[in-house]
N, C-alpha and C positions, 0 to 999 in steps of 0.2 A: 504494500500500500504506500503510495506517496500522495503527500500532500502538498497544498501552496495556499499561502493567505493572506490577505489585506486585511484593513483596517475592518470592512464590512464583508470581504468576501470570503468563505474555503473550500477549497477544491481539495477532493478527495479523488484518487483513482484508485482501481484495484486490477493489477495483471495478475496473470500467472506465474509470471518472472521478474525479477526486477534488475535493476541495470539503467545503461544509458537509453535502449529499446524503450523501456517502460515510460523514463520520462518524455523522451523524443513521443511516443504516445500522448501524454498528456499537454503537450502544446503549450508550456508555461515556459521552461526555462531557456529555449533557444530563441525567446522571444523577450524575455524579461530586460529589461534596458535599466536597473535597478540595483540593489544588493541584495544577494541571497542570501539569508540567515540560514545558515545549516550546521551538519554533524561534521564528522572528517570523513565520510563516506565515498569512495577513492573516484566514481562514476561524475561526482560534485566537478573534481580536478578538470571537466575535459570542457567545461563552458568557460573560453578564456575572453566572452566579451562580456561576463559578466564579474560587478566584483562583488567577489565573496567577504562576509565575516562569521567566524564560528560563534555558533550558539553560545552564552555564556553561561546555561547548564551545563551543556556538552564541558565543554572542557572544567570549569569546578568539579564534575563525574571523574573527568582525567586525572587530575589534581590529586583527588582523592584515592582515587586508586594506587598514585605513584606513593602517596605518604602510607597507604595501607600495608603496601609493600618491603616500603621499608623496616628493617630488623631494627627494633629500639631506637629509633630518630636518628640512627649515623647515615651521615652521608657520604 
């Protein structure tokens, strides 16, 4: 499932597969003249006329993960 949203609108699609197919189906982001809020989602990388910024869940997720991982706060 991918999604795209404005202020009033969201767009929800649902494939079978997902990928750059999937979005190139839903007609948003080859068009979007914008910034896309998104994940690190590697499919994201291939729209180079759009600029990207990560979500700032996404990456505090990340964040948290890297501090999880660490043994006793050494770094």
């Amino acid at each position: 499932m991918d999604w795209a949203r404005t202020e009033k609108y969201t767009l929800i699609t649902c494939r079978p597969r997902r990928g750059r197919a999937g979005m190139e189906n839903a007609g948003v982001l080859g068009r979007l003249r914008g910034v896309a809020v998104r994940d690190a989602w590697a499919p994201y990388d291939t729209y180079f006329d759009v600029k990207h910024q990560l979500c700032c869940a996404y990456v505090l997720r990340e964040l948290q993960a890297v501090t999880d991982t660490t043994a006793d706060g050494s770094q």
